[in-house]
C-alpha positions in Angstrom: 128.9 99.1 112.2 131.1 100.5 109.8 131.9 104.7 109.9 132.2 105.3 106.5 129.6 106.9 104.6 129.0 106.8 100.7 130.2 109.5 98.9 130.4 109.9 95.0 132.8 112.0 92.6 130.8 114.8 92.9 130.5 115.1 96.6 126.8 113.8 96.7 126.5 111.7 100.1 124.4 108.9 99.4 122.1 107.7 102.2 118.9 105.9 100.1 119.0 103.0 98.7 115.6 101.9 96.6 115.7 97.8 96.8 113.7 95.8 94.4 112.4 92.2 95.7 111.0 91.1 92.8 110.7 91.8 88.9 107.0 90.4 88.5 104.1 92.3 89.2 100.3 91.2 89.1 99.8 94.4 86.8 101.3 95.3 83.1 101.1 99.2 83.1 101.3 100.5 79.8 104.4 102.8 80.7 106.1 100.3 82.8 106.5 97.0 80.5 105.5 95.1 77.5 102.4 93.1 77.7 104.0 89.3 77.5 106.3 90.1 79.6 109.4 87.4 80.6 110.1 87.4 84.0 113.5 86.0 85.4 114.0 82.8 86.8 114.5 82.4 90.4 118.1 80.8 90.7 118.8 84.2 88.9 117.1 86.7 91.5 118.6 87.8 95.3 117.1 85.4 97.4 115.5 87.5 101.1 118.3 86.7 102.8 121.2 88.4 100.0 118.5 91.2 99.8 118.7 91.6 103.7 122.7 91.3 103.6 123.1 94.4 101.2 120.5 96.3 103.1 122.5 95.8 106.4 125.5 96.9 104.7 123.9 100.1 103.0 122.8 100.9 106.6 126.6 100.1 108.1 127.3 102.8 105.7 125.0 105.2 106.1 122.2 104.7 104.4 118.7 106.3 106.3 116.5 105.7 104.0 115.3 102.0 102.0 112.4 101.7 99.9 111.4 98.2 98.3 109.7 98.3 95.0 109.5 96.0 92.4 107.4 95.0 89.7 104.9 94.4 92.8 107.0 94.1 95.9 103.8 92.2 97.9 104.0 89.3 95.5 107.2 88.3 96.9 106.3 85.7 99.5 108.1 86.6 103.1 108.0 90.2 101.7 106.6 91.1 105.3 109.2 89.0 107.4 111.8 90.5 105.1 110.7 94.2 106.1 110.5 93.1 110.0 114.1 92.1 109.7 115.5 95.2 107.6 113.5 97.6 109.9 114.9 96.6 113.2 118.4 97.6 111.5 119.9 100.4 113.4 120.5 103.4 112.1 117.5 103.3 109.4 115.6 106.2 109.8 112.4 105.2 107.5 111.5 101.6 105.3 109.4 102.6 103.0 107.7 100.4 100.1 106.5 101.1 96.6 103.0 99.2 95.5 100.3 99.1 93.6 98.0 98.4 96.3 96.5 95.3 95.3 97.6 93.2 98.2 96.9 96.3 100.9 93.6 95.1 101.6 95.0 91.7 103.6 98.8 93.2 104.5 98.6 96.8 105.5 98.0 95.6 109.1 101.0 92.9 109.0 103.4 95.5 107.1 102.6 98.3 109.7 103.1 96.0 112.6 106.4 94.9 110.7 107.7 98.3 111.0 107.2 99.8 107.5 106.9 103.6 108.2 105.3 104.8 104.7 103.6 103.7 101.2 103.5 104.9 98.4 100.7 103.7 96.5 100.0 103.9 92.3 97.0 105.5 91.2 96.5 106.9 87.7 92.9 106.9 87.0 89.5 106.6 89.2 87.6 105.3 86.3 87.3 102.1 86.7 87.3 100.6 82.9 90.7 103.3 82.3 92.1 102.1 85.2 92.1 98.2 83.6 93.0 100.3 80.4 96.1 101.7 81.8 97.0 98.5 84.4 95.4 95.9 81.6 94.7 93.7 84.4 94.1 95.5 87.8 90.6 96.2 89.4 90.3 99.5 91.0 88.1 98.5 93.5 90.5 96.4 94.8 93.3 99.3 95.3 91.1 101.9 96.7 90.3 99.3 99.6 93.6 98.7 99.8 94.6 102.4 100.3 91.1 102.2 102.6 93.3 99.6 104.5 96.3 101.3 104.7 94.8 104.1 106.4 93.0 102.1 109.0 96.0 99.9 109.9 97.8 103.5 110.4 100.1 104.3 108.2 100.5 108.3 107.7 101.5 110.5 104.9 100.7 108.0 102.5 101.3 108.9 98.9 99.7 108.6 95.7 101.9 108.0 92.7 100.1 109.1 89.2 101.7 108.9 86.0 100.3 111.5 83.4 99.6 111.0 79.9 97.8 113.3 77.8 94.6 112.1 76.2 94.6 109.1 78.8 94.0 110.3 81.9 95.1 114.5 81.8 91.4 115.3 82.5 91.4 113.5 85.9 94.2 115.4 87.5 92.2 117.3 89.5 89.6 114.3 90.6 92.7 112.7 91.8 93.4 115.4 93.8 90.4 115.7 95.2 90.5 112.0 96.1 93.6 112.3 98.0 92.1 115.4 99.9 89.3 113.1 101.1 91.5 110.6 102.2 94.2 112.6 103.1 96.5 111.2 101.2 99.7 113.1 99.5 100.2 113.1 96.0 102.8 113.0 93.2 102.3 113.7 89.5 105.5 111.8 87.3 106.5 112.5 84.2 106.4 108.9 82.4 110.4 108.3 81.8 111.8 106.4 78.6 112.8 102.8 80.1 111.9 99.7 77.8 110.2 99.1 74.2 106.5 99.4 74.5 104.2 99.6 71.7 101.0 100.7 73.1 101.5 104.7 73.0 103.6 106.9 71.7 105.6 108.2 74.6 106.2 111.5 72.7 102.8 112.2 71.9 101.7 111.1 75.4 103.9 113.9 77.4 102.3 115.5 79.3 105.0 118.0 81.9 104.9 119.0 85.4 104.0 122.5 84.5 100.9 121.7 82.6 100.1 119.7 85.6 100.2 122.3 87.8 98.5 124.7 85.3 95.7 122.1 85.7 95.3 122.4 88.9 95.6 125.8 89.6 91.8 126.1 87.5 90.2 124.7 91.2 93.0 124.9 93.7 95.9 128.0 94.7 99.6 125.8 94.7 101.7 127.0 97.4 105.6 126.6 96.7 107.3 124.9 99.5 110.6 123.6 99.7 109.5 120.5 101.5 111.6 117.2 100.8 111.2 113.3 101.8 114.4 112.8 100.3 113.6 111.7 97.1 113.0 113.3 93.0 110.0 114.8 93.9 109.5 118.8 94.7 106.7 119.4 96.5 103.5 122.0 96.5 100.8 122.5 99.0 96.9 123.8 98.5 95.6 126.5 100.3 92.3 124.6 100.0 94.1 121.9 101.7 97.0 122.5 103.6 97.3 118.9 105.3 98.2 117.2 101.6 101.2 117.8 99.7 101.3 117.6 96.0 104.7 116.0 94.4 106.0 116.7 91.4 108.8 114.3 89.5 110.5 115.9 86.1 112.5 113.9 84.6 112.3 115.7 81.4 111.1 119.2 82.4 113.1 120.0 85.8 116.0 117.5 86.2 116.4 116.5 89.5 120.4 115.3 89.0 122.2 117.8 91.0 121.1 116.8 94.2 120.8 112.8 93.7 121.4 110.6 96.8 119.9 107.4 95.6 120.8 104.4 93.9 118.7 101.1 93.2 119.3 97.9 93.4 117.5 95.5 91.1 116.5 91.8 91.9 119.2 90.2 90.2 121.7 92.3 92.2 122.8 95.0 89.6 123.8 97.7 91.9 122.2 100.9 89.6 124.0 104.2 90.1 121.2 106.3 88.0 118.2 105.8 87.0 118.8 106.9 83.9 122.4 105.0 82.8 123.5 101.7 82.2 126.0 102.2 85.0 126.0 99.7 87.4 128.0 96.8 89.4 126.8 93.0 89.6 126.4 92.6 93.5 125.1 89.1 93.2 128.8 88.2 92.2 130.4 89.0 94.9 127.7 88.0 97.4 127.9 84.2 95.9 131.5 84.0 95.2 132.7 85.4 99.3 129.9 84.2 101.3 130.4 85.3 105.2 132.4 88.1 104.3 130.5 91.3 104.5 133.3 93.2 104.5 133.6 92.4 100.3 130.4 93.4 99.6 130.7 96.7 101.7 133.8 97.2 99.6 131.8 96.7 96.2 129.7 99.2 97.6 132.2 101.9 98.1 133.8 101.7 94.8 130.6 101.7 93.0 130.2 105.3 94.0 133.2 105.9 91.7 130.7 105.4 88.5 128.1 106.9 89.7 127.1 109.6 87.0 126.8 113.7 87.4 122.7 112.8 85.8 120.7 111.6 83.5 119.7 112.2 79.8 116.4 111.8 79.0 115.1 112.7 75.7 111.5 113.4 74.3 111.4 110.8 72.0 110.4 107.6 70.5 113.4 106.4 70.9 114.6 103.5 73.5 117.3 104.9 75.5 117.4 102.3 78.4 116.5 99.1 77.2 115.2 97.8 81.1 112.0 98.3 81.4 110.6 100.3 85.0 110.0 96.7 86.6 113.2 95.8 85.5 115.2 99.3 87.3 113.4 98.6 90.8 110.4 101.6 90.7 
């Protein structure tokens, strides 16, 4: 194992790596790509075994933390193999996985058993016809049983991702967080962020902040500050109706969350993304396929990338396209 750790130009140690396995998803959220959307062809994406080789050297270099995302990272046949193999990696303190939940139903079990420590699970509305609204194709039904699932097979602090629109689904804030009492789930509240064209909404009009999020909530619960982390964007609340929950927050535009950034993502092509936010990124694919059986070039592709990494992001609130990718695209 390698003792280096990653370090960028601003002193930010970077120790969690976000991996997408796949760009396709069996939803088309309305904030996360286009309808007709044009997936890549497979000779282009990391096949499980290049995906596997860049998480064992982000872990030789000190990454604790991986989450695999997607589009829909339970699509990706051998998804579960693939987290068996990156969980027994030592030196990984948590594999975690970003989903919609559609697939929970038949592999919680098989994922827990696999090793994955945590979910996080998307959730933006608990009416049924909004939720196809929002999803255009997914059944709700279907993801409650696979949260349901997830917390029979036993996965803990499970965590519901909603992203907020106003005039969409604003008015259910608080009936998700009652739902995630119930089920004693955790809960994060995002900010929709400004990657790829869509024409469904205006993503100006539909803002809706972290604050009046929280100003929504506080009408039935009492929010609790805490300085909590799980290593990620969000900052974190607790009820004191319901202390055994934690309500997330992610502001991309209303509390930038740059200054203390330890993450990068890889997409499923192998563009090594240094911020989520920024174009600025190295093709990792490349040097996987051109020096084969030599780990020790893509470790040091790794390193250097850290170089480019950027102080933060820019996000406007606007119309206007600043990162072409859409979220599928970027790797959750």
């Amino acid at each position: 194992m390698s003792d280096r750790i990653l370090m960028d130009s601003f002193s930010r140690r970077v120790d969690y790596l976000r991996m997408s396995v796949t760009d396709r998803c069996d939803f088309r959220c309305v904030y996360c790509m286009a309808e007709d959307m044009q997936f890549l062809p497979r000779q282009q994406i990391l096949s499980l075994e290049e995906l596997y080789l860049v998480a064992e050297r982000f872990v030789a270099l000190g990454t604790r933390k991986i989450r695999l995302t997607g589009g829909e990272p339970l699509i990706r046949p051998g998804v579960v193999e693939l987290c068996q193999r990156i969980a027994a990696l030592p030196g990984l303190r948590e594999l975690c996985m970003t989903t919609n939940g559609s697939q929970l139903g038949k592999l919680a079990s098989p994922l827990f058993d696999a090793g994955l420590k945590r979910l996080n699970i998307s959730l933006d509305s608990l009416d049924a016809e909004r939720f196809r609204q929002l999803t255009r194709t997914g059944d709700l039904a279907q993801v409650i049983n696979g949260i349901d699932a997830a917390n029979a097979a036993g996965f803990e602090h499970t965590k519901l991702n909603c992203v907020v629109m106003k005039g969409r689904n604003d008015h259910e804030i608080n009936d998700l967080v009652e739902f995630a009492i119930d089920r004693r789930l955790d809960i994060s509240f995002i900010e929709e962020m400004p990657l790829g064209v869509i024409s469904e909404h205006s993503r100006a009009d539909a803002f809706f902040s972290s604050a009046q999020v929280r100003e929504r909530i506080s009408e039935r619960y009492t929010l609790i500050d805490s300085a909590e982390s799980t290593q990620g964007p969000s900052r974190y609340w607790r009820l004191t109706e319901a202390p055994h929950i934690r309500l997330g927050f992610i502001s991309p535009h209303s509390h930038n969350f740059c200054a203390t950034c330890n993450r990068v993502r890889l997409t499923v092509e192998g563009r090594l993304l240094l911020c989520l936010g920024n174009e600025h990124g190295v093709d990792l694919k490349q040097v996987l396929r051109r020096y084969p059986g030599e780990p020790q070039r893509l470790e040091q592709a790794i390193v250097e990338a850290m170089k480019i990494k950027p102080y933060r992001h820019n996000f406007e609130l606007n119309d206007d396209v600043q990162i072409v990718r859409f979220m599928n695209m970027t790797g959750g």
